[in-house]
C-alpha positions as CSV (number, residue, x, y, z in Angstrom):
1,X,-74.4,-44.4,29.6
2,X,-73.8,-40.8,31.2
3,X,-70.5,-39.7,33.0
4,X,-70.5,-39.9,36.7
5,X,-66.9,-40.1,38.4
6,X,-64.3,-38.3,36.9
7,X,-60.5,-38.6,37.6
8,X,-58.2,-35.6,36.3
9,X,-55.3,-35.3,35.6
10,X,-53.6,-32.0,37.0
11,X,-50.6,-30.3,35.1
12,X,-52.3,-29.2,31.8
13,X,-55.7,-30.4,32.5
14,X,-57.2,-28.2,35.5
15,X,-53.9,-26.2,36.4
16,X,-51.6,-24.6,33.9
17,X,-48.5,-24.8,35.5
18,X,-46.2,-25.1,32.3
19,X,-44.2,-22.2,33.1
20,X,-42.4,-23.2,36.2
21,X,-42.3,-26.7,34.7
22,X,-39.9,-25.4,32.2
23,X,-38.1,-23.1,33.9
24,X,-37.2,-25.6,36.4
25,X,-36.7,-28.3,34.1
26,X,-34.1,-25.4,32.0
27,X,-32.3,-24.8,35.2
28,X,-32.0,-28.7,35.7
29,X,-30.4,-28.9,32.2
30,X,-28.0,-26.0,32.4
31,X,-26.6,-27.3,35.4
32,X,-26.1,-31.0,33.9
33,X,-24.2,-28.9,31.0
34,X,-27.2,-29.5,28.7
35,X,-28.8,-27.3,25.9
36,X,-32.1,-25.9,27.2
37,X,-35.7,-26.2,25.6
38,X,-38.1,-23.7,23.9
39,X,-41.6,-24.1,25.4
40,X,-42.5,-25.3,22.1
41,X,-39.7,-27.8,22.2
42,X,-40.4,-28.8,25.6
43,X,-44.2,-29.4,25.1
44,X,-43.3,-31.1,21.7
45,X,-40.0,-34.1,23.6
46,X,-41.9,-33.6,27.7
47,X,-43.3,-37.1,28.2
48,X,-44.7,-39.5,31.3
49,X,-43.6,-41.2,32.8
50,X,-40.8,-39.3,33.8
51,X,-38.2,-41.7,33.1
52,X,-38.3,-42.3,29.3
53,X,-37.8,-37.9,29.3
54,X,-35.1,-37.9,31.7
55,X,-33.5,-41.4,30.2
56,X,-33.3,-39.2,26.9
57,X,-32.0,-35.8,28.0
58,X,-30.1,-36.4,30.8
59,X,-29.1,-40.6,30.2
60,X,-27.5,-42.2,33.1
61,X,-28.2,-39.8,35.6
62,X,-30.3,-41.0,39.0
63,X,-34.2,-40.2,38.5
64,X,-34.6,-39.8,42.2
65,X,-31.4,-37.1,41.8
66,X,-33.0,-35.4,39.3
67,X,-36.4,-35.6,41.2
68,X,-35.1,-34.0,44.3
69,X,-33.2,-31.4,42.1
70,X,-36.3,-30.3,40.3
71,X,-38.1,-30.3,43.4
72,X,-36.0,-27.2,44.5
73,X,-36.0,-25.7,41.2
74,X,-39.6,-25.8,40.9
75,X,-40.2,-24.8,44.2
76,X,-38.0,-21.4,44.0
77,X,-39.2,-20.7,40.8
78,X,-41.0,-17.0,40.7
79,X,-43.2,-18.5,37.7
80,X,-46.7,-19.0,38.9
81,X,-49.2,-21.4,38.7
82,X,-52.8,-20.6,37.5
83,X,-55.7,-22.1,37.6
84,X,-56.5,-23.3,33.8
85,X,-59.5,-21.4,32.3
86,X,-63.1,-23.0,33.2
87,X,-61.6,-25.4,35.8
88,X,-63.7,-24.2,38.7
89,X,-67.1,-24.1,36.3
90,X,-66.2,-27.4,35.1
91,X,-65.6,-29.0,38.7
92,X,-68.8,-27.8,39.8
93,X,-70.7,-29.3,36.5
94,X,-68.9,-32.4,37.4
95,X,-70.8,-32.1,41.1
96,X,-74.1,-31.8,39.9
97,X,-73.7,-35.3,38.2
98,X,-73.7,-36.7,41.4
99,X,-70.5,-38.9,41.6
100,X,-66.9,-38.9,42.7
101,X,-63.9,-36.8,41.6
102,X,-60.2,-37.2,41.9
103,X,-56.7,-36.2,41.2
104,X,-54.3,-38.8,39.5
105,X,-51.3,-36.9,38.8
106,X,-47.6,-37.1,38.6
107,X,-46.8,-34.5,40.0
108,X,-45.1,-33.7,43.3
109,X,-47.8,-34.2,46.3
110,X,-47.0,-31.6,48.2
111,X,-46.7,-29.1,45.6
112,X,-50.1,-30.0,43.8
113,X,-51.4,-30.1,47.3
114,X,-50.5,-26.4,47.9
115,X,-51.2,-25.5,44.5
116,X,-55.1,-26.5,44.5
117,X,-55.2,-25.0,48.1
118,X,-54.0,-21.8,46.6
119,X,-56.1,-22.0,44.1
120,X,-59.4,-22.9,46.2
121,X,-60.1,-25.9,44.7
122,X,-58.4,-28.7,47.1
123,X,-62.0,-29.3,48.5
124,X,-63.5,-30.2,45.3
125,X,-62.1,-33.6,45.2
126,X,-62.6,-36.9,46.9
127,X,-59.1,-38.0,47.0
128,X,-55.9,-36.9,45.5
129,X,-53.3,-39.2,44.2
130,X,-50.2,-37.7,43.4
131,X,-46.7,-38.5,42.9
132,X,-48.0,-41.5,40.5
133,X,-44.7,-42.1,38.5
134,X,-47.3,-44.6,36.2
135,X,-50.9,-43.8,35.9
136,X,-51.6,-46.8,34.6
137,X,-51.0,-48.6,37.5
138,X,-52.6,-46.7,40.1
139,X,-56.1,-46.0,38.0
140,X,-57.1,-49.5,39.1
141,X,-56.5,-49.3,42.3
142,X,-58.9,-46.0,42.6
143,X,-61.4,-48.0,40.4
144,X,-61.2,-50.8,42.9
145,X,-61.2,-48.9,46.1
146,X,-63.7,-46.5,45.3
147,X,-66.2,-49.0,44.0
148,X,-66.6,-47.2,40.3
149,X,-67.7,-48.6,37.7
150,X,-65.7,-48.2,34.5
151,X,-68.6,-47.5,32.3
152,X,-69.4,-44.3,34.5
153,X,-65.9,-43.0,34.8
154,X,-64.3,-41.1,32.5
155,X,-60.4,-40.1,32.8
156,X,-59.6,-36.4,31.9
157,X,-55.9,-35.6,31.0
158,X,-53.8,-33.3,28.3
159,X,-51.0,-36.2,27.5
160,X,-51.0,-39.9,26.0
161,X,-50.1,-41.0,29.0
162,X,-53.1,-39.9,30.6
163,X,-55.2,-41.6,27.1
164,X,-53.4,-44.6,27.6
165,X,-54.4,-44.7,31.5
166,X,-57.7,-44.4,30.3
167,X,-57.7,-47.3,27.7
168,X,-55.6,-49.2,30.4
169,X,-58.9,-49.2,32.3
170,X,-61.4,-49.7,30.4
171,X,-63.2,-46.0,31.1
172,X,-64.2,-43.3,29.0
173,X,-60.8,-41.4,27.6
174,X,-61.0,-37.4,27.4
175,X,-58.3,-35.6,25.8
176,X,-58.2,-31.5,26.6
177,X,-55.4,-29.0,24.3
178,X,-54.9,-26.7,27.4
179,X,-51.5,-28.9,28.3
180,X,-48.7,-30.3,27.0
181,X,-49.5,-32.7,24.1
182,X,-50.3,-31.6,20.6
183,X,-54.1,-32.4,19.5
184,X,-52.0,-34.4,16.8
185,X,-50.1,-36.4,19.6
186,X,-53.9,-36.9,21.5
187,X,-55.2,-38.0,18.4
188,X,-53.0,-40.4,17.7
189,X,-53.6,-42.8,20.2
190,X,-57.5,-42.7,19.6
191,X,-59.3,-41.1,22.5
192,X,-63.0,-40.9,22.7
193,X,-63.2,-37.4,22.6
194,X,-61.1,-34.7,22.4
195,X,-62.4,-31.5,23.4
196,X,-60.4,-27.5,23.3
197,X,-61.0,-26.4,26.8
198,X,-63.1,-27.6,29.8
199,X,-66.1,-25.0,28.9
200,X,-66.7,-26.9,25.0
201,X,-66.5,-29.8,26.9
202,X,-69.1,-28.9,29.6
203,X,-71.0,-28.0,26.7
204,X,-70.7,-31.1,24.6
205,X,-71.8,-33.7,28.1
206,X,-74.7,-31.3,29.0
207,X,-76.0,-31.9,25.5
208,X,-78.9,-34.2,25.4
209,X,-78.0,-37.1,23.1
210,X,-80.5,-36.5,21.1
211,X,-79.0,-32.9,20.4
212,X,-82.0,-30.9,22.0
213,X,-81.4,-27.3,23.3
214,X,-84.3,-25.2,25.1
215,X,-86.8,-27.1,22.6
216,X,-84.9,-27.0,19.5
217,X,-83.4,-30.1,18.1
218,X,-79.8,-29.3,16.8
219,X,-78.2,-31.7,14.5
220,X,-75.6,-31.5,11.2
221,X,-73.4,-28.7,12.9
222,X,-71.0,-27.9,10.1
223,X,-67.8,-24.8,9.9
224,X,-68.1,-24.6,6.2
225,X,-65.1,-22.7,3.9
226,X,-66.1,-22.2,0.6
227,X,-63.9,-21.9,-2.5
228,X,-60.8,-21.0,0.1
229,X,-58.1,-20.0,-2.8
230,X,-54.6,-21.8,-2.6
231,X,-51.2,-21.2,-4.8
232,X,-49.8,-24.4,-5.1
233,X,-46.9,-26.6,-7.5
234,X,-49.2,-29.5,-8.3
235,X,-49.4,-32.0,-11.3
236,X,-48.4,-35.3,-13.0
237,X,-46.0,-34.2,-16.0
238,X,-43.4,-31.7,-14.8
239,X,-44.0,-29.0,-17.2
240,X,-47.5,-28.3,-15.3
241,X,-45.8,-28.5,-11.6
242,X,-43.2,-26.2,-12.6
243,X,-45.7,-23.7,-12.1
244,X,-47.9,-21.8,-9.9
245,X,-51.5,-23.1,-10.1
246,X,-54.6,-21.4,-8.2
247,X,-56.7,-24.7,-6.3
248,X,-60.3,-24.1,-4.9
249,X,-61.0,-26.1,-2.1
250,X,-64.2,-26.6,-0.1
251,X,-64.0,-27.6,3.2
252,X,-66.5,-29.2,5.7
253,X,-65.6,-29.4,9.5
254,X,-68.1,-31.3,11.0
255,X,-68.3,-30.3,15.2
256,X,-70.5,-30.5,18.1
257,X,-73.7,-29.6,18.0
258,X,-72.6,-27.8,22.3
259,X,-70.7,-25.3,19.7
260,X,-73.7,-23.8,18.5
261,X,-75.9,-24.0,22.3
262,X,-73.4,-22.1,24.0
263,X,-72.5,-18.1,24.3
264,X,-71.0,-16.0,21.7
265,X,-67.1,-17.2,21.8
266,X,-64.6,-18.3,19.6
267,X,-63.0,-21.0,22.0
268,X,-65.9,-23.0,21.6
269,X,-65.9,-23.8,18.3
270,X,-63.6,-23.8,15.2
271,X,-61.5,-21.1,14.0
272,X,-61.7,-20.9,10.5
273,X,-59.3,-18.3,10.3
274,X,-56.5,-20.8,11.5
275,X,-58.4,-23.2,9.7
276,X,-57.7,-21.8,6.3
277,X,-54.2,-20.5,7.2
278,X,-53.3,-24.0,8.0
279,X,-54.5,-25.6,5.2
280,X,-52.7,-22.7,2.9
281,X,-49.1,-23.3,4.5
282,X,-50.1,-27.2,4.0
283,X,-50.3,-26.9,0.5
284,X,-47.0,-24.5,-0.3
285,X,-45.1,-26.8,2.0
286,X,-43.9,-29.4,-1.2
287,X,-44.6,-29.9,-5.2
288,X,-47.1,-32.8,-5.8
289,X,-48.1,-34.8,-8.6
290,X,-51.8,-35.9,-7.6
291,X,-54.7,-33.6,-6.6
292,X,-55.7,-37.0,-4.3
293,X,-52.7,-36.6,-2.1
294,X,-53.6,-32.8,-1.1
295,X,-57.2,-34.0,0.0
296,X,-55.5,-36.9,2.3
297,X,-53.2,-34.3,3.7
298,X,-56.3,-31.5,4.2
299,X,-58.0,-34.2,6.1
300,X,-55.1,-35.0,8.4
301,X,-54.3,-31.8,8.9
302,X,-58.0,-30.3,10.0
303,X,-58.5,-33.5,12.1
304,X,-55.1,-33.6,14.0
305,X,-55.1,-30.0,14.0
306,X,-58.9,-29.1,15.1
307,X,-61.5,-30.3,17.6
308,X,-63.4,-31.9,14.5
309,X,-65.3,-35.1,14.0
310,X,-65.4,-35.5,10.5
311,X,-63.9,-33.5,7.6
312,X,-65.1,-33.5,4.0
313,X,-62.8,-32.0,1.3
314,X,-63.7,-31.2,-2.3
315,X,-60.6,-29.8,-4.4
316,X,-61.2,-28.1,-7.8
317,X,-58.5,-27.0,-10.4
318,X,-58.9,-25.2,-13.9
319,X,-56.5,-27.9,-15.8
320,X,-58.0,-28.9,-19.4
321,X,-59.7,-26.0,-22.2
322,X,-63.0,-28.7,-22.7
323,X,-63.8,-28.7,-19.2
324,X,-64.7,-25.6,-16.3
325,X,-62.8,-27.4,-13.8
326,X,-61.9,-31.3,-13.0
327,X,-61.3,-32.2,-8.8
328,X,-61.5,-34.8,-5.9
329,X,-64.0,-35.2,-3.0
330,X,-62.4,-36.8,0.3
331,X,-63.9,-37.6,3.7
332,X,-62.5,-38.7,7.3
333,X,-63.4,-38.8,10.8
334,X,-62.5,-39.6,14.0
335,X,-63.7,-41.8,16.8
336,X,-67.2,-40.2,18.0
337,X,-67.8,-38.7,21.8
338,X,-69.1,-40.0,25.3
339,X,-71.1,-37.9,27.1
């Protein structure tokens, strides 16, 4: 059944407002006598609700203290929020489908109010709920008082807690990597589809489900690395992982078909690049004894690392003088996509 009604999430989903986010949430810390976070360690411990974050880096301390105490922080901080690449395209596909739209957000009312006013998009949306401490209390209600049905609704957020809301529900769960959680946090918790940015997932709903484009049917769309080279410590008697050995490995990243109907951009499909650089630091990171464990890893890597389906791995090593090469073949996916 196609999408109609979409709830959002804000924070990390249609607005990127990360950087005031931590610099007030630093300023809360330092004057508690706390340590302060990277924005890599903040995205990586930040979770919602708010409590269980605040319960672990400031324990014992009043959340509607803290809450009022942030407020000012956040509200005098000179870093600015910006409206997330491909928001304003992706609210306007959402329009076209005919049904509802709405904010469910944790964050301050008034300050996501002002925000989405600033950022000319406050009349895009039916209602805004804001201020939710727990999403998943307040999605029924909006199912409820907006008559949707659940099988028509799809919730879009950046954390687990916005998966979770979704699940809660009963409606379609879509995961985006413009926010705070790691794709390997999102993917986790099982979502039905995780997508890069709002424009590959614009792309991925327009898609006919039977994969036609303009009269073309598109199917099998593969990011294919062949015989990628990689210096690792790997074998069963000691002797042979006491030294450096040269692996081939072939890998298959199976995607949306929406990567190939789209414009000419990287951000809409798979980066090999970081693909193959990931996979390399994978396999340097520890000695092994089996050629099987490496595949495993490859596949949890690409698939909590990457928007990918499915992954299909094929290692080769150079190991006895009667054969060319002996190896594994591995395959994994993920849950499939709504549209």
């Amino acid at each position: 059944m196609m999408i109609k009604h979409f709830i959002f999430d804000w924070s990390g989903t249609l607005a990127d407002d990360l950087p005031p986010v931590l610099d007030a949430t630093n300023k809360l810390l330092e004057n508690h006598g706390k340590p302060t976070f990277s924005r890599d360690a903040f995205r990586e411990a930040f979770q919602l609700p708010f409590k269980g974050f605040y319960d672990r880096v400031l324990p014992g301390v009043s959340l509607d203290d803290l809450e009022v105490e942030f407020g000012e922080y956040f509200s005098n901080s000179d870093e600015p929020v910006t409206l997330l690449p491909y928001a304003a395209e992706f609210l306007d596909f959402c329009k076209k489908r005919g049904g509802k739209i709405f904010i469910l957000s944790s964050a301050r009312d008034e300050f996501l109010r002002q925000q989405a006013t600033e950022l000319g998009v406050i009349d895009r949306f039916d209602h805004i709920y804001a201020s939710v401490l727990d999403k998943r209390e307040m999605i029924w209600k909006i199912l409820e008082t907006h008559g949707l049905n659940a099988d028509e609704t799809a919730f879009l957020g950046d954390m687990i807690h916005d998966v979770e809301t979704a699940q809660h529900a009963g409606v379609h769960s879509i995961a985006l990597l413009t926010g705070y959680d790691s794709v390997a946090k999102l993917s986790a918790v099982n979502p039905d589809l995780i997508a890069t940015n709002l424009r590959q997932l614009s792309r991925m709903m327009a898609m006919p489900v039977d994969g036609r484009s303009e009269g073309i049917q598109l199917s099998g769309g593969v990011v294919r690395v062949e015989r990628l080279e990689i210096p690792c410590f790997i074998g069963v008697p000691d002797e042979e992982r006491a030294d450096e050995q040269m692996l081939w490995v072939d890998i298959d990243a199976h995607v949306s078909t929406a990567c190939f109907a789209g414009d000419d951009a990287i951000d809409a499909t798979v980066d090999y690049h970081a693909l193959c650089l990931a996979v390399r630091e994978l396999a340097a990171a520890r000695p092994r004894q089996l050629v099987e464990t490496l595949a495993r890893e490859i596949i949890e890597c690409v698939l909590t690392g990457f928007a990918v389906d499915k992954v299909d791995v094929r290692i080769r090593k150079k190991i006895l003088d009667f054969t060319d090469t002996v190896g594994v073949s591995l395959s994994g996916e993920r849950s499939g996509m709504v549209r």
